[in-house]
C-alpha positions, 0 to 999 in steps of 0.5 A, a space after each residue: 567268769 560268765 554273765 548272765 543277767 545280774 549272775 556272776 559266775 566264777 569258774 577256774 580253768 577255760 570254760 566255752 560252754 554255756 551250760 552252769 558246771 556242776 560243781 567247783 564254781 561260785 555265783 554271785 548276785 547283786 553285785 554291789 561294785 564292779 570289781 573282783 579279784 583273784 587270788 592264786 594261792 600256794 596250795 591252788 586254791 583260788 581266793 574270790 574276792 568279791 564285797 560283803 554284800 553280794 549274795 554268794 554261792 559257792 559250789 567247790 566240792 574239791 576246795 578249789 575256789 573259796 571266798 577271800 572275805 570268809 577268812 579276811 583278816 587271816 587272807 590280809 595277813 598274808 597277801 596285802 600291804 597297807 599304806 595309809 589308806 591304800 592296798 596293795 597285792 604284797 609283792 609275789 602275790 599272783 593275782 587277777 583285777 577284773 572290771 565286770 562291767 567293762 569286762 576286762 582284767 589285769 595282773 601287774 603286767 597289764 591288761 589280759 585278754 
Protein backbone atom coordinates (compact mmCIF):
# COMPACT_ATOMS: atom_id res chain seq x y z
CA UNK A 1 0.00 0.00 0.00
CA UNK A 2 1.43 3.49 -0.69
CA UNK A 3 -0.38 7.15 -0.36
CA UNK A 4 -0.06 9.96 -1.99
CA UNK A 5 -2.26 12.67 -1.97
CA UNK A 6 -5.81 11.19 -1.96
CA UNK A 7 -4.21 7.97 -4.25
CA UNK A 8 -4.27 4.66 -2.73
CA UNK A 9 -2.17 2.35 -4.12
CA UNK A 10 -2.23 -1.49 -3.55
CA UNK A 11 0.57 -3.56 -4.41
CA UNK A 12 1.05 -7.18 -3.29
CA UNK A 13 4.61 -8.11 -1.92
CA UNK A 14 7.16 -5.53 -0.39
CA UNK A 15 7.61 -2.35 -2.32
CA UNK A 16 10.38 0.20 -1.20
CA UNK A 17 10.47 2.39 -4.18
CA UNK A 18 8.72 5.33 -4.87
CA UNK A 19 8.06 4.94 -8.46
CA UNK A 20 4.20 3.54 -9.62
CA UNK A 21 5.11 -0.49 -10.87
CA UNK A 22 3.91 -1.04 -14.06
CA UNK A 23 1.52 -3.68 -13.71
CA UNK A 24 -0.23 -6.04 -10.78
CA UNK A 25 -1.57 -3.01 -8.72
CA UNK A 26 -4.70 -1.40 -8.04
CA UNK A 27 -5.52 2.54 -7.49
CA UNK A 28 -7.79 3.85 -5.44
CA UNK A 29 -9.30 7.55 -5.20
CA UNK A 30 -11.71 9.08 -3.43
CA UNK A 31 -12.03 7.05 -0.85
CA UNK A 32 -15.30 7.10 0.91
CA UNK A 33 -14.27 5.14 4.35
CA UNK A 34 -10.92 4.72 5.96
CA UNK A 35 -10.93 1.21 5.59
CA UNK A 36 -9.63 -1.75 3.35
CA UNK A 37 -9.39 -5.36 3.67
CA UNK A 38 -7.33 -8.00 2.04
CA UNK A 39 -8.18 -11.09 1.42
CA UNK A 40 -5.76 -13.99 0.52
CA UNK A 41 -7.42 -16.57 -1.54
CA UNK A 42 -6.60 -20.22 -1.99
CA UNK A 43 -5.56 -19.95 -5.52
CA UNK A 44 -3.00 -16.58 -4.53
CA UNK A 45 -4.98 -14.32 -5.54
CA UNK A 46 -5.66 -11.14 -3.33
CA UNK A 47 -9.20 -10.01 -2.76
CA UNK A 48 -9.11 -5.86 -2.42
CA UNK A 49 -11.91 -4.98 -0.44
CA UNK A 50 -12.57 -1.41 -0.87
CA UNK A 51 -16.38 0.67 -0.98
CA UNK A 52 -18.62 0.83 -3.85
CA UNK A 53 -17.85 4.40 -4.35
CA UNK A 54 -14.47 4.73 -4.63
CA UNK A 55 -12.94 5.47 -8.09
CA UNK A 56 -10.65 2.07 -8.91
CA UNK A 57 -7.98 1.17 -11.18
CA UNK A 58 -6.91 -1.98 -11.67
CA UNK A 59 -3.74 -2.97 -13.55
CA UNK A 60 -3.04 -7.04 -12.85
CA UNK A 61 -2.07 -8.45 -16.15
CA UNK A 62 -1.19 -11.73 -14.24
CA UNK A 63 -4.63 -12.04 -12.13
CA UNK A 64 -2.85 -11.41 -8.87
CA UNK A 65 -5.12 -8.72 -7.48
CA UNK A 66 -8.73 -8.49 -8.14
CA UNK A 67 -11.62 -6.50 -6.40
CA UNK A 68 -13.67 -8.21 -3.93
CA UNK A 69 -16.84 -6.19 -4.56
CA UNK A 70 -16.93 -7.18 -8.65
CA UNK A 71 -17.89 -10.64 -7.30
CA UNK A 72 -19.57 -9.87 -4.04
CA UNK A 73 -22.26 -12.14 -3.61
CA UNK A 74 -20.13 -15.14 -4.66
CA UNK A 75 -16.92 -13.63 -2.30
CA UNK A 76 -19.61 -13.28 0.84
CA UNK A 77 -20.59 -16.85 0.00
CA UNK A 78 -17.16 -18.28 0.66
CA UNK A 79 -15.25 -16.05 2.99
CA UNK A 80 -17.91 -14.20 5.67
CA UNK A 81 -20.40 -15.20 8.13
CA UNK A 82 -23.17 -12.98 8.96
CA UNK A 83 -24.66 -12.61 12.43
CA UNK A 84 -27.61 -10.14 12.35
CA UNK A 85 -26.01 -7.08 11.48
CA UNK A 86 -22.54 -7.96 12.11
CA UNK A 87 -19.65 -9.69 9.67
CA UNK A 88 -17.19 -11.58 10.07
CA UNK A 89 -14.15 -13.16 8.24
CA UNK A 90 -15.46 -17.17 8.49
CA UNK A 91 -12.93 -19.04 10.40
CA UNK A 92 -9.52 -20.00 8.38
CA UNK A 93 -10.24 -17.09 5.97
CA UNK A 94 -6.62 -14.95 6.00
CA UNK A 95 -6.89 -11.62 5.80
CA UNK A 96 -5.84 -7.87 6.34
CA UNK A 97 -7.93 -4.93 8.04
CA UNK A 98 -6.21 -1.81 7.45
CA UNK A 99 -7.04 1.92 9.02
CA UNK A 100 -5.66 3.99 5.94
CA UNK A 101 -5.88 7.28 7.87
CA UNK A 102 -4.08 5.87 11.19
CA UNK A 103 -2.11 3.67 8.59
CA UNK A 104 -2.17 0.72 10.69
CA UNK A 105 -3.56 -3.00 9.99
CA UNK A 106 -4.36 -6.17 11.69
CA UNK A 107 -5.07 -9.86 11.23
CA UNK A 108 -6.80 -11.76 13.90
CA UNK A 109 -3.69 -12.07 15.65
CA UNK A 110 -3.45 -8.27 16.35
CA UNK A 111 -1.93 -5.61 15.15
CA UNK A 112 0.94 -5.80 12.32
CA UNK A 113 3.51 -3.55 11.32
Amino acid sequence: MNGKDDEIYFIPGKYTGEEIPSDDYVKVTNLDRDFASVVFTNDNILLIKIDDYSKVFQRSSHGLIKLYNDDKYYNDSLYIDFEGTKSLYKKGVHFINMNLKENYAWNLEGKLK
